[in-house]
C-alpha positions as a Python dict, from the first residue, in 0.01 Angstrom:
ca = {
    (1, 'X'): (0, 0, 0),
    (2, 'X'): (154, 338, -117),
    (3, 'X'): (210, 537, 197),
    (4, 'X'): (202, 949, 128),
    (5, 'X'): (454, 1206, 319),
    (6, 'X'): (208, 1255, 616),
    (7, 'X'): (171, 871, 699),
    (8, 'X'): (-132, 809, 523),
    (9, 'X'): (-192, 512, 277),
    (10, 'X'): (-442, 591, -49),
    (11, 'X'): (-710, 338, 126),
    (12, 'X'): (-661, 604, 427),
    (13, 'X'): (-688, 918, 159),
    (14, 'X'): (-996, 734, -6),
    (15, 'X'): (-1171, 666, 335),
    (16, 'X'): (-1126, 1039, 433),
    (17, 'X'): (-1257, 1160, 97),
    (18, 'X'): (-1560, 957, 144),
    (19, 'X'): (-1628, 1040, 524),
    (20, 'X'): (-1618, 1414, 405),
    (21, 'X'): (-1850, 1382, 146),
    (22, 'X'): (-2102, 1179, 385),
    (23, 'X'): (-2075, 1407, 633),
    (24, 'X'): (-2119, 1708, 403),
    (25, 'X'): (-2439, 1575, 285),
    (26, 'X'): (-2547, 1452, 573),
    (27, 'X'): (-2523, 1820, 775),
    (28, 'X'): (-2539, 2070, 478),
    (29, 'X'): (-2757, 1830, 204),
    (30, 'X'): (-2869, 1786, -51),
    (31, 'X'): (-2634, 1888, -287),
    (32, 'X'): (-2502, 1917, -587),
    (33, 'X'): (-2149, 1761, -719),
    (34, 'X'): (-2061, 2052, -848),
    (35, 'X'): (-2150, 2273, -485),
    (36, 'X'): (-1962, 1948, -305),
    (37, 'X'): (-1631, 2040, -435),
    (38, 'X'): (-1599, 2354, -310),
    (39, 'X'): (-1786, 2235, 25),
    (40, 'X'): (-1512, 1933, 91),
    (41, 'X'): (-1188, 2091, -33),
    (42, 'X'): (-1197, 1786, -278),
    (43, 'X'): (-1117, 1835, -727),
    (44, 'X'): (-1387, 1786, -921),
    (45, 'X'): (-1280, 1452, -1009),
    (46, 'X'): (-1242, 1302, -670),
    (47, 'X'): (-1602, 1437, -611),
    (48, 'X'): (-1705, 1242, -895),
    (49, 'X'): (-1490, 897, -807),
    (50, 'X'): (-1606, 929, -452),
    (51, 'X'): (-2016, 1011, -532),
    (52, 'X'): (-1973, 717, -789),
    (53, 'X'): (-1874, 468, -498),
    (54, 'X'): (-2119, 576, -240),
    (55, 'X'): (-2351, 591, -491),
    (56, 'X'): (-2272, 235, -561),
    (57, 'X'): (-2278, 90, -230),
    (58, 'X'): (-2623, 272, -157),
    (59, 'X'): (-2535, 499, 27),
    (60, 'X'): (-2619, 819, -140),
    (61, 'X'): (-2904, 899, -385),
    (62, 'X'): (-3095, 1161, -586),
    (63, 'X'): (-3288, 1433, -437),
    (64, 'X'): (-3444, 1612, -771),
    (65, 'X'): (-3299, 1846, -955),
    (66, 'X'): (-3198, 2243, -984),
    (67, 'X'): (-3125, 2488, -1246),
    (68, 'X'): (-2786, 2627, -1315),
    (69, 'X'): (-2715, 2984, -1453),
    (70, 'X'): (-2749, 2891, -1826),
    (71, 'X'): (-2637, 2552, -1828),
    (72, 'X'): (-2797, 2222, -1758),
    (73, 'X'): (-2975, 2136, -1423),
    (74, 'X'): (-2808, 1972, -1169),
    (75, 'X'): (-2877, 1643, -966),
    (76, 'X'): (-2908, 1697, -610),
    (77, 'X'): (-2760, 1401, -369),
    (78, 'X'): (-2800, 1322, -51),
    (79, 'X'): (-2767, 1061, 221),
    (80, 'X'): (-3014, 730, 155),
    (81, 'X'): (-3230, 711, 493),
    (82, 'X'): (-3259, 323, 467),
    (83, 'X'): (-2921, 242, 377),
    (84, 'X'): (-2802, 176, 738),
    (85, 'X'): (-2949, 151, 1047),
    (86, 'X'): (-2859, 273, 1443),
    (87, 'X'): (-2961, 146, 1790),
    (88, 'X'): (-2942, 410, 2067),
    (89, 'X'): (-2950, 308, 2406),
    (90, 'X'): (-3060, 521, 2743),
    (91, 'X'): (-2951, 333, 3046),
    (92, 'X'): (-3188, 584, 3270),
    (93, 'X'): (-3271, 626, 3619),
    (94, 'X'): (-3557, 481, 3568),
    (95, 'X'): (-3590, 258, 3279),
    (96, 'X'): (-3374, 141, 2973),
    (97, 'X'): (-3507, 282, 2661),
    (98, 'X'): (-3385, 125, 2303),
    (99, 'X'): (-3477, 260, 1991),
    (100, 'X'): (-3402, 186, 1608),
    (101, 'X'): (-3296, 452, 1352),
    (102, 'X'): (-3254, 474, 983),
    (103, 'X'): (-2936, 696, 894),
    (104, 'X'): (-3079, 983, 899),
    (105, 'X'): (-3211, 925, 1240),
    (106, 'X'): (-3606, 892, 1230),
    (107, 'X'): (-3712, 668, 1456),
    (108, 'X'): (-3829, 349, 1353),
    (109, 'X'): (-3946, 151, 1672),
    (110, 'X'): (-3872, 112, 2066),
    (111, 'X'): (-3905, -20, 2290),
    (112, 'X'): (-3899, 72, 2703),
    (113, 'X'): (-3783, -157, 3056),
    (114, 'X'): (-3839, -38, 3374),
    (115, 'X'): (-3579, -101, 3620),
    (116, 'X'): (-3742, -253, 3907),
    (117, 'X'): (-3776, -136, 4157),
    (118, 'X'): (-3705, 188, 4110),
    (119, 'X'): (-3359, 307, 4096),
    (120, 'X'): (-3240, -109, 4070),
    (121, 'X'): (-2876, -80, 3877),
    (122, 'X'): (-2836, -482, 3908),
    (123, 'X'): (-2582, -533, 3602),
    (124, 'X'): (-2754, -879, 3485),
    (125, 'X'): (-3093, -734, 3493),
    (126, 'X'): (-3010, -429, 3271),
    (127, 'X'): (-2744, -620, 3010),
    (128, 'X'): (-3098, -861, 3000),
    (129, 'X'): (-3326, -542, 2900),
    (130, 'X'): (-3057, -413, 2618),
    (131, 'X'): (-3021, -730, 2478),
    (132, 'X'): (-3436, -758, 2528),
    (133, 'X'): (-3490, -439, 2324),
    (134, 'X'): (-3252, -493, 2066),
    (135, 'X'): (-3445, -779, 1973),
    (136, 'X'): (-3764, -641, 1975),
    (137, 'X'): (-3708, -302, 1785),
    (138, 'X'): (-3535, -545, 1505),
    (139, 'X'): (-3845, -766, 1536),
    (140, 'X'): (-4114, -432, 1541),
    (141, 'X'): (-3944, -290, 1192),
    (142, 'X'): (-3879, -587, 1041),
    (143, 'X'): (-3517, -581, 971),
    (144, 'X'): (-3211, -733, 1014),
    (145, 'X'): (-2836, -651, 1140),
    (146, 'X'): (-2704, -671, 786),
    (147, 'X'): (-2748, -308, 736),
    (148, 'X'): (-2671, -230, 1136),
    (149, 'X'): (-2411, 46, 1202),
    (150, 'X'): (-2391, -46, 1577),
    (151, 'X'): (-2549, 25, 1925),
    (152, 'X'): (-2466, 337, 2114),
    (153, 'X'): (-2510, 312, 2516),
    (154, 'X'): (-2575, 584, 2713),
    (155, 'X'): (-2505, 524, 3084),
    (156, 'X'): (-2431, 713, 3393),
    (157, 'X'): (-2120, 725, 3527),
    (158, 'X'): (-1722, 729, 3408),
    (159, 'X'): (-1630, 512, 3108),
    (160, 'X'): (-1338, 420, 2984),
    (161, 'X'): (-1316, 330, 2659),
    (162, 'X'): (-982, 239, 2644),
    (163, 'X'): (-1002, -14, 2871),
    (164, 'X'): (-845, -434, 2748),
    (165, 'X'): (-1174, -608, 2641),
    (166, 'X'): (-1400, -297, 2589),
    (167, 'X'): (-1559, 11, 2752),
    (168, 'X'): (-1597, -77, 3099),
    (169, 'X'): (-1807, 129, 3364),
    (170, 'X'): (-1737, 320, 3660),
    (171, 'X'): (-2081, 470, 3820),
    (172, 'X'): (-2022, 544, 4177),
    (173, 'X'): (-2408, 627, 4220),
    (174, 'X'): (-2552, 356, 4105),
    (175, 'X'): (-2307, 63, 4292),
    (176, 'X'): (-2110, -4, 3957),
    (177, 'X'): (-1743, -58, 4022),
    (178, 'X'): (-1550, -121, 3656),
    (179, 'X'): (-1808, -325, 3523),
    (180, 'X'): (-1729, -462, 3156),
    (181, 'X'): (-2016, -380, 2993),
    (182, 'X'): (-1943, -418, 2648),
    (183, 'X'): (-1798, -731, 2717),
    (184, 'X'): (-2120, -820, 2842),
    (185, 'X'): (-2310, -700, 2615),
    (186, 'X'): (-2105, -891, 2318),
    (187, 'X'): (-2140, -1238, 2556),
    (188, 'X'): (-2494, -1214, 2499),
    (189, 'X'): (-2530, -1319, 2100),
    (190, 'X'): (-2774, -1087, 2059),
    (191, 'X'): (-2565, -959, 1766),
    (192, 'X'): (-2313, -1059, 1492),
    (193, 'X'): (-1946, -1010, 1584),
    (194, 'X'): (-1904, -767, 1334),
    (195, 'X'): (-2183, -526, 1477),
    (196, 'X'): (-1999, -295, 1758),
    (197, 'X'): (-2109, -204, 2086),
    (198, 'X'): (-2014, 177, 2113),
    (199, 'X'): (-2073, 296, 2509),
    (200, 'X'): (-2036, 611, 2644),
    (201, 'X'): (-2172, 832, 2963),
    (202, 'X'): (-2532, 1001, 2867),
    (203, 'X'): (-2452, 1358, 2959),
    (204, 'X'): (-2215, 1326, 2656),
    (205, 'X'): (-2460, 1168, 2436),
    (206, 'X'): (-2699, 1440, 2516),
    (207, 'X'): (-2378, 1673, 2501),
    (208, 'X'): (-2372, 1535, 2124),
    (209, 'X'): (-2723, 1521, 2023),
    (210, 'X'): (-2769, 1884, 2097),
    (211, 'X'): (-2510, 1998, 1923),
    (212, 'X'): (-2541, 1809, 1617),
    (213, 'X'): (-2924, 1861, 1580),
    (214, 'X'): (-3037, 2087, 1853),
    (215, 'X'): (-3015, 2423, 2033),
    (216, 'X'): (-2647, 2366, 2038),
    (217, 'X'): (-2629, 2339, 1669),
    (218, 'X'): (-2363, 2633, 1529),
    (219, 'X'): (-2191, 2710, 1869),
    (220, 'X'): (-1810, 2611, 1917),
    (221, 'X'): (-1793, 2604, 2262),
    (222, 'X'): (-2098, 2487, 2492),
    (223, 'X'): (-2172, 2276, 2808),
    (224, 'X'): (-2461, 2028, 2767),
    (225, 'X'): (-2644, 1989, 3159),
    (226, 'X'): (-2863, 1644, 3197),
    (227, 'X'): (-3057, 1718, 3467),
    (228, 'X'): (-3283, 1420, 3638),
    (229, 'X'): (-3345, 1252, 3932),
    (230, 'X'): (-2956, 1331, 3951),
    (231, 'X'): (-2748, 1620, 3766),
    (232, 'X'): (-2438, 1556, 3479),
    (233, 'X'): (-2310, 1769, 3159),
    (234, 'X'): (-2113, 1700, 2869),
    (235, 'X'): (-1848, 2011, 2773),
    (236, 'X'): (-1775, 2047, 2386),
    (237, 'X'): (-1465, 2266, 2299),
    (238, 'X'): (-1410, 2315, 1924),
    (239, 'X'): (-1661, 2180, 1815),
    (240, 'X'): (-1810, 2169, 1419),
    (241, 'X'): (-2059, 2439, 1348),
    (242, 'X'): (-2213, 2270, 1108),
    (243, 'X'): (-2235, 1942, 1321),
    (244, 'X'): (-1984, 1620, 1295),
    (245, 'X'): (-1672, 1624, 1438),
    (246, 'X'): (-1792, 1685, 1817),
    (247, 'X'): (-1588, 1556, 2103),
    (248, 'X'): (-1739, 1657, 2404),
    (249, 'X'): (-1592, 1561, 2767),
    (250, 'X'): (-1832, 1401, 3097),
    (251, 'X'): (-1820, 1606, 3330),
    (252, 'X'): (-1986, 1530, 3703),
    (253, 'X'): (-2079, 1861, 3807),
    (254, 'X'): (-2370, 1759, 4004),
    (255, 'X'): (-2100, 1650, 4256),
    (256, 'X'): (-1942, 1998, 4279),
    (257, 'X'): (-1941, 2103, 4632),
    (258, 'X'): (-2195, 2402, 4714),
    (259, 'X'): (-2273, 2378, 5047),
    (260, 'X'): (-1998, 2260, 5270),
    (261, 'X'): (-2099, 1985, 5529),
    (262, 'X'): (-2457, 2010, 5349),
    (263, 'X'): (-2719, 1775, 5260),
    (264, 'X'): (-2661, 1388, 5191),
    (265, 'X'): (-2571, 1324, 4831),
    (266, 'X'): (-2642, 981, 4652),
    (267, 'X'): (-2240, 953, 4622),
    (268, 'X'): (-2166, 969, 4975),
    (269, 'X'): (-2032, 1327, 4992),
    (270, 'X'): (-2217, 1619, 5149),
    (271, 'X'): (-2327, 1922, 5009),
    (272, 'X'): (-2302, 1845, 4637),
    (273, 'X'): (-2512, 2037, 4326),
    (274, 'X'): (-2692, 1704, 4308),
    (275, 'X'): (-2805, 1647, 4639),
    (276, 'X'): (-3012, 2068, 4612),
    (277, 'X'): (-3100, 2007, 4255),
    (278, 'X'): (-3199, 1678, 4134),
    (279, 'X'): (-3562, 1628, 4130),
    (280, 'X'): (-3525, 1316, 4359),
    (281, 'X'): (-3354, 1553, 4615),
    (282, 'X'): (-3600, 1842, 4546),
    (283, 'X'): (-3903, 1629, 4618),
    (284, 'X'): (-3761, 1551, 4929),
    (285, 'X'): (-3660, 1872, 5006),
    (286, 'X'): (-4017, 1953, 4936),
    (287, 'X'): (-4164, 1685, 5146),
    (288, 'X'): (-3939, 1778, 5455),
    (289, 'X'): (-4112, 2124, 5442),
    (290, 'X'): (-4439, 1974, 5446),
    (291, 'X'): (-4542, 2009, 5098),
    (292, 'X'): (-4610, 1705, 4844),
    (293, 'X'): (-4324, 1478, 4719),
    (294, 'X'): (-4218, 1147, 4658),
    (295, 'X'): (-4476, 987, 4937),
    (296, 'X'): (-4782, 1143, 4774),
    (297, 'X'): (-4659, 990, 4416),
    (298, 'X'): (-4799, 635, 4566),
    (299, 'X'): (-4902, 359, 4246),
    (300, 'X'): (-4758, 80, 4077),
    (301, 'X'): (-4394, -80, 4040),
    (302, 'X'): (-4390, -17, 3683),
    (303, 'X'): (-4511, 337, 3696),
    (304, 'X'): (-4269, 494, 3873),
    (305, 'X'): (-4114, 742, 3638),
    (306, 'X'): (-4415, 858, 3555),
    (307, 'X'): (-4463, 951, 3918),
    (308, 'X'): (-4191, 1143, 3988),
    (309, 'X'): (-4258, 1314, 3652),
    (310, 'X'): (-4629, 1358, 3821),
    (311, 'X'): (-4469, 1453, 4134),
    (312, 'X'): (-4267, 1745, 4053),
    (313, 'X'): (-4570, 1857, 3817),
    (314, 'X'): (-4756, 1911, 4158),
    (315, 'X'): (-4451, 2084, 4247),
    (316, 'X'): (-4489, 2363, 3975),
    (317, 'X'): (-4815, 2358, 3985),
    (318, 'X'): (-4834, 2476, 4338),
    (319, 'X'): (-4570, 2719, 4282),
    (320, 'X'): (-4724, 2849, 3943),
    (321, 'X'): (-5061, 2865, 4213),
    (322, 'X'): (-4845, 3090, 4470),
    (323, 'X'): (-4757, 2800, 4776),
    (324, 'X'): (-4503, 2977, 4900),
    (325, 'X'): (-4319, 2642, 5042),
    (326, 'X'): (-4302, 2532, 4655),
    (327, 'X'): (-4160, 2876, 4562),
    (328, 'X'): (-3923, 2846, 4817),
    (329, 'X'): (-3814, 2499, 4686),
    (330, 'X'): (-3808, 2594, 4359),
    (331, 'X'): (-3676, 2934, 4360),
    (332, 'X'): (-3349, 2745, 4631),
    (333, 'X'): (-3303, 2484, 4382),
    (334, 'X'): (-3295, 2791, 4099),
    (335, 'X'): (-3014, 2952, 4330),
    (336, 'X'): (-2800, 2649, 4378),
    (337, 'X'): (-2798, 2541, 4015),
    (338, 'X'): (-2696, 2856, 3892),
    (339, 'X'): (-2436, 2891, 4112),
    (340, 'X'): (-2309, 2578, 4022),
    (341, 'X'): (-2328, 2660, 3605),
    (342, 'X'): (-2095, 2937, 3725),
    (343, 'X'): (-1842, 2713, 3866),
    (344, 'X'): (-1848, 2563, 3496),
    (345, 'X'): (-1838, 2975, 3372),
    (346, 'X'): (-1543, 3067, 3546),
    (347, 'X'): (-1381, 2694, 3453),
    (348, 'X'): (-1474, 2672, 3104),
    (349, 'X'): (-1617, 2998, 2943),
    (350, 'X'): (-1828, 2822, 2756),
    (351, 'X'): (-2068, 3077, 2444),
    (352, 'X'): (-2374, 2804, 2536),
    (353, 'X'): (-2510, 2668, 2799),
    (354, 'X'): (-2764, 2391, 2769),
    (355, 'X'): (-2998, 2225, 3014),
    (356, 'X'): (-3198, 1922, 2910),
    (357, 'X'): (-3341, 1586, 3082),
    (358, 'X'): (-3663, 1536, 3178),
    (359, 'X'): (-3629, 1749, 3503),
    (360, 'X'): (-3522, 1997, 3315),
    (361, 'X'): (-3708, 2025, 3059),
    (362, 'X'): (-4041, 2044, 3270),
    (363, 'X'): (-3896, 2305, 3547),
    (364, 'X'): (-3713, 2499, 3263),
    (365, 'X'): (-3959, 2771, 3172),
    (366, 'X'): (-4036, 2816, 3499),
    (367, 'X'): (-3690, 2838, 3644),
    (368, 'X'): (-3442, 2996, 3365),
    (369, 'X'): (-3483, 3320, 3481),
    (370, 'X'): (-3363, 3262, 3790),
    (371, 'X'): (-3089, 3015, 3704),
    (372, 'X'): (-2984, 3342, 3442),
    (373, 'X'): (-2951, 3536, 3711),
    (374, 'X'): (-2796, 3353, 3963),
    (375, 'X'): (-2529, 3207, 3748),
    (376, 'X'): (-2426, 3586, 3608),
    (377, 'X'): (-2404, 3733, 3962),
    (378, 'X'): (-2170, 3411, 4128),
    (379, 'X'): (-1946, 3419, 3792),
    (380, 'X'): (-1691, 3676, 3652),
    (381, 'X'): (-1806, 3958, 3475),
    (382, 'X'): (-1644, 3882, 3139),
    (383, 'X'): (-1705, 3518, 3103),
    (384, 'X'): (-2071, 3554, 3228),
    (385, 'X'): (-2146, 3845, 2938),
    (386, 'X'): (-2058, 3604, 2691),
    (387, 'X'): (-2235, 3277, 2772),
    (388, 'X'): (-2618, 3215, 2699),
    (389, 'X'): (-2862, 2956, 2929),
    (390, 'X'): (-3140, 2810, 2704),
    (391, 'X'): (-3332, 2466, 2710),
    (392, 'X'): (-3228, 2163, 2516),
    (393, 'X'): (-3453, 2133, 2211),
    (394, 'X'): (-3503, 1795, 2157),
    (395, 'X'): (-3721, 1650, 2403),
    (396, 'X'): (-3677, 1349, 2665),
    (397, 'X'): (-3507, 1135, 2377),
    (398, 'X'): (-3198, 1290, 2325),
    (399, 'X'): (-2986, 1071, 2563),
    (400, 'X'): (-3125, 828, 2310),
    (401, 'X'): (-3083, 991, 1976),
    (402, 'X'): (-2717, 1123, 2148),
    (403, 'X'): (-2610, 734, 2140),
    (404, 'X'): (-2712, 678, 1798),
    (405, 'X'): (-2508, 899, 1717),
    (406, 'X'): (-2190, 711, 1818),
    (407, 'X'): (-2200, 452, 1569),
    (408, 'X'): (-2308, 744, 1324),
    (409, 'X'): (-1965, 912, 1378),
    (410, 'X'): (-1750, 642, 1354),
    (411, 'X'): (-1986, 603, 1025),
    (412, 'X'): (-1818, 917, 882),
    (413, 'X'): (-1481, 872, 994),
    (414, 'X'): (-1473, 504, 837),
    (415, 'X'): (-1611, 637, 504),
    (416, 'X'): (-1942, 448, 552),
    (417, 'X'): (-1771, 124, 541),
    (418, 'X'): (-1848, -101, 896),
    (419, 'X'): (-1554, -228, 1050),
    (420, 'X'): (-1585, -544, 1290),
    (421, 'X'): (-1487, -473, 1684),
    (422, 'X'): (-1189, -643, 1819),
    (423, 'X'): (-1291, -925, 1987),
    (424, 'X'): (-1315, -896, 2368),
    (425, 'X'): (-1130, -1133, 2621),
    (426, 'X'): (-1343, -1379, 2863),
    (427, 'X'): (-1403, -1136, 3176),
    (428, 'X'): (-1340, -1357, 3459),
    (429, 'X'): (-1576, -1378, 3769),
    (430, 'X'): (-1845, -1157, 3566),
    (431, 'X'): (-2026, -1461, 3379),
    (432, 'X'): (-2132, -1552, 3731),
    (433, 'X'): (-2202, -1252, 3859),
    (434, 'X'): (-2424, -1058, 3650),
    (435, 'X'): (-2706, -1074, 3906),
    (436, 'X'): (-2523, -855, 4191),
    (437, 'X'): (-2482, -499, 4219),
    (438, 'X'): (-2157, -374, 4075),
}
């Protein structure tokens, strides 16, 4: 294989070529052979060489035509929707939530677990309800893994990709302690070898989805907050304006200290964001005071999320109805969670600031003001003028839509061409002991 001056072999040249093309189309499409030239960097005839191929391998087709200043109309391309297909994965505080996409990420089925009871992070149980809702989203569309891209996970916690054998798992909240999951996940045959298992922590997918299709869409620099029953965020320096080519790093802010020797967090440690902010802390915060809360959210097993959802709806409601105790609750937890997006302010300087999840999402209107104006008055002047706080855009699936998009990306940087995962070692004492905790 001819290797150039920078390292890189014409099968690496050719791979690049097409992964710019894809992604070109995919972000700025459809367009024309003639626009894609200028758009990629690429001559007119490895346009043409590279649209032929992906043209070939059915990856790319027409999208109609358009006039050209005097000469004849040009055929508009763009990515093929069912050429390839995506699995994202939400491990959630609540429930694991699969879907199926087409390339262009419309969804195509799902399918929803609870984890029972509530809050139950039992490793066996949860590999069992991925490997349960692969099956059935392949089953509800009637498809096959021949044209599967991979599964992106979503999970909470620290992952390390890097690890021998696969991404493994450290989620101090939830009792995980380095747990192989994607060694776990391939020992279950519920795929082909050649289909990978792509894993990462959900603030990041979020992180990802936002910026590639949502409210984050066009900034550079921008911190992505996932706020639930707990509280992460995903940061994203450099990243693509036009979407593609967005790394963004965990970060576990709701475990930044606020309140010195404060309230009980989940982790252990006292007086983190998570333990003033996340909804399961807020309802109890609210309950202690003599308000509604998680008590008064009584029904069954497999219902739960939906009660807590229901449960911090009362919340609002009685503040939107003037109780002053849910003012009080909600205008505290406003307080604390802007001063803890200025800890990320001063760190980071991010232009965009983010805040999604379901908790989010549903206090957000209500809220933002007062998260605005908190976070402005605990930062520094000059990174505070230039950073905005808006909502997510993209609803209670973008954990979801985030992990598709993990197998998408490595999609554009392998030229649209699947490549088999390495395969993983046996992980000893694991087989038999997928039913504990951790």
């Amino acid at each position: 294989m001819t290797t150039g001056r920078s390292g890189r072999t014409v099968r690496d040249l050719r791979r690049g070529n097409r992964g710019a093309v894809l992604q070109k189309l995919y972000f700025g499409g459809p367009m024309s052979r003639q626009e894609l030239g200028p758009a990629t960097g690429l001559s007119s005839g490895s346009v043409s060489n590279v649209v032929g191929e992906l043209i070939a391998d059915g990856l790319l087709e027409e999208a109609g035509v358009v006039d050209s200043d005097g000469g004849r109309p040009r055929t508009l391309l763009r990515v093929s929707p069912g050429s390839a297909h995506l699995i994202g994965v939400d491990v959630g505080e609540t429930r694991v939530r699969v879907e199926l996409f087409d390339l262009t990420l419309t969804e195509l089925a799902r399918a929803e677990t609870p984890l029972l009871p509530r809050g139950c992070y039992d490793v066996g149980p949860i590999v069992d309800h991925i490997r349960f809702g692969i099956g059935a989203v392949l089953a509800q569309a009637g498809v096959g893994t021949d044209r599967l891209l991979g599964v992106g996970v979503g999970v909470p916690g620290i992952v390390d990709r890097e690890a021998p054998g696969g991404a493994v798992v450290h989620g101090q909240t939830i009792g995980w302690d380095a747990v192989p999951l994607e060694a776990l996940l391939r020992a279950t045959g519920a795929l082909p070898q050649e289909v990978p298992y792509l894993i990462d922590n959900g603030a990041r997918t979020l992180g990802q989805a936002e910026m590639w299709f949502g409210a984050g869409r066009g900034a550079r620099d921008a911190v992505v907050v996932l706020f639930g029953s707990g509280v992460g965020a995903s940061l994203i320096t450099d990243g693509s304006p036009e979407g593609g080519s967005t790394e963004g790093t965990p970060l576990e802010c709701g475990h930044l200290t606020v309140s010195v020797r404060g309230r009980r967090c989940r982790c252990g440690a006292r007086g983190c964001l998570e333990a003033y902010t996340g909804a399961e802390s807020l309802l109890a915060r609210w309950a202690e005071r003599g308000g509604g809360g998680p008590a008064d959210a009584a029904g069954p097993a497999d219902e739960e999320e939906e009660e807590e959802e229901e449960a911090l709806a009362a919340l609002l409601a009685s503040a939107l109805a003037g109780d002053p105790v849910a003012r009080d609750v909600l205008d505290e937890t406003a307080e604390y969670l802007g001063a803890g997006l200025s800890d990320l302010i001063n760190l980071f300087r991010p232009e965009r600031i983010l805040i999604g999840g379901w908790a989010g999402l549903l206090l957000g209107p209500y809220v933002l003001p007062a998260v605005r104006e908190h976070a402005r008055r605990h930062a520094l002047r000059h990174p505070a003028a230039r950073v905005s706080i808006d909502l997510g855009s993209l609803g209670p699936d973008a954990v979801t839509v985030g992990a598709a998009t993990l197998p998408l990306s490595a999609f554009f940087t392998t030229g649209g061409r699947r490549t088999a995962p390495p395969a993983a070692p046996e992980q000893p004492g694991w087989r038999t002991a997928l039913t504990r905790r951790g």
